[in-house]
C-alpha positions as CSV (number, residue, x, y, z in Angstrom):
1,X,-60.4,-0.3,-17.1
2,X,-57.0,1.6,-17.9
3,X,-53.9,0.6,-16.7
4,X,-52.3,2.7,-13.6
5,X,-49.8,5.6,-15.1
6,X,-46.5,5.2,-13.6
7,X,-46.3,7.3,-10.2
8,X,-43.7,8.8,-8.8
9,X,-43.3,7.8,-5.3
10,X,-40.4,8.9,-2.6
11,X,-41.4,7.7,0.0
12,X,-39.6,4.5,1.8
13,X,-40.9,1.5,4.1
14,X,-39.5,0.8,7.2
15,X,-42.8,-1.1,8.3
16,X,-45.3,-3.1,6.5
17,X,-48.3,-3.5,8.9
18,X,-49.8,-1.6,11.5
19,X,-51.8,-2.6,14.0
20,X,-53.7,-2.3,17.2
21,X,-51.2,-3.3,20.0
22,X,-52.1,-6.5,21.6
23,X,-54.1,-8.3,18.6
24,X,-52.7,-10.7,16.7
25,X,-52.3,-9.7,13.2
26,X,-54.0,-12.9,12.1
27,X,-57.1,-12.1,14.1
28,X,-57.6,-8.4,12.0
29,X,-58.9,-7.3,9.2
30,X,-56.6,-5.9,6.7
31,X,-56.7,-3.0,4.9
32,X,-54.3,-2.5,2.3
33,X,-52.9,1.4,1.3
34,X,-50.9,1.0,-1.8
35,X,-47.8,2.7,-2.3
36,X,-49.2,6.0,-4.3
37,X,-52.0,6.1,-1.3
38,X,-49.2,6.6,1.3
39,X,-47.5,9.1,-0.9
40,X,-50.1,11.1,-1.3
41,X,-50.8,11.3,2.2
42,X,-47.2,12.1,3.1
43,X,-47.5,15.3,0.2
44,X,-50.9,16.3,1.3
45,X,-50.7,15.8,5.2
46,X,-46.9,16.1,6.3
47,X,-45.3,18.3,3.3
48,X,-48.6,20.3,3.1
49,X,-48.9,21.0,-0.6
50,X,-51.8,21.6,-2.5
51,X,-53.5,18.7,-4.7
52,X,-52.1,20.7,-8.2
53,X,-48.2,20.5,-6.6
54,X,-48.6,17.6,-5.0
55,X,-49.7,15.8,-8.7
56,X,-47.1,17.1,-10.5
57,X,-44.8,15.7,-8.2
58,X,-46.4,12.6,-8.4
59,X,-46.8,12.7,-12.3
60,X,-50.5,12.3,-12.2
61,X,-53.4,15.1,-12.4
62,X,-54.7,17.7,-9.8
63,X,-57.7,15.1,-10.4
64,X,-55.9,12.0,-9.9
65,X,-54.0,13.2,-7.2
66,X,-57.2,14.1,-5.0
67,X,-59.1,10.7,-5.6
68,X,-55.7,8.7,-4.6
69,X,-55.6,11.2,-1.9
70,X,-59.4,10.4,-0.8
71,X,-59.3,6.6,-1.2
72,X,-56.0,7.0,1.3
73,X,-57.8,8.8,3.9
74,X,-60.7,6.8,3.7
75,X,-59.0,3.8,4.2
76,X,-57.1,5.1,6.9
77,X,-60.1,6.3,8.9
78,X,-61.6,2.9,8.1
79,X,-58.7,1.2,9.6
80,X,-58.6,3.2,12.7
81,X,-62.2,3.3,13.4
82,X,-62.4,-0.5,13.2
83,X,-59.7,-1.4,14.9
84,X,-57.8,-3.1,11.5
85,X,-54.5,-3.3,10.4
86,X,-53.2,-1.7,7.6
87,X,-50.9,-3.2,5.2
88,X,-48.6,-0.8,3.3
89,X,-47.9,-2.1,-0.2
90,X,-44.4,-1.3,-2.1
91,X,-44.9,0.3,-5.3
92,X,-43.3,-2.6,-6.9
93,X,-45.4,-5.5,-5.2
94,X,-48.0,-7.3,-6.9
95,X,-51.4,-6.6,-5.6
């Protein structure tokens, strides 16, 4: 497998985890959207751009950009569907 290409990536924590109210985090099951998943949710869904602008501004491919994009929303759906937390991973943490 290749190593992941340097992303750009703007967007900033201010939460980790997010979960259902009222369940203890240790009692969910975690699903974990790394950094470049959340970014490309916040380009796709919040700034509205299409997958060709939104992977230049990442630094990736119209390709990339759409299967980072996809993996996000899948997880997300996942996570809200189930009832799971979702951990949000800084671009610099190890996974």
């Amino acid at each position: 497998m290749r190593p992941k290409k340097n992303r750009c990536i703007r967007c900033e924590l201010t939460a980790t985890v997010y979960k259902p109210r009222g369940v203890p985090t240790c009692e969910l099951e975690l699903v974990v959207l790394e950094a470049d998943e959340l970014e490309a949710l916040r380009l796709a869904d919040v700034e509205r751009l299409h997958h060709e602008e939104a992977g230049s501004r990442m630094g990736v491919s119209r390709a990339t950009f759409g299967r980072i994009l996809e993996s996000a929303r899948g997880k997300t759906a996942r996570a809200l569907i189930g009832q799971h937390a979702i951990e949000l991973r800084a671009a610099d943490e190890p996974e």
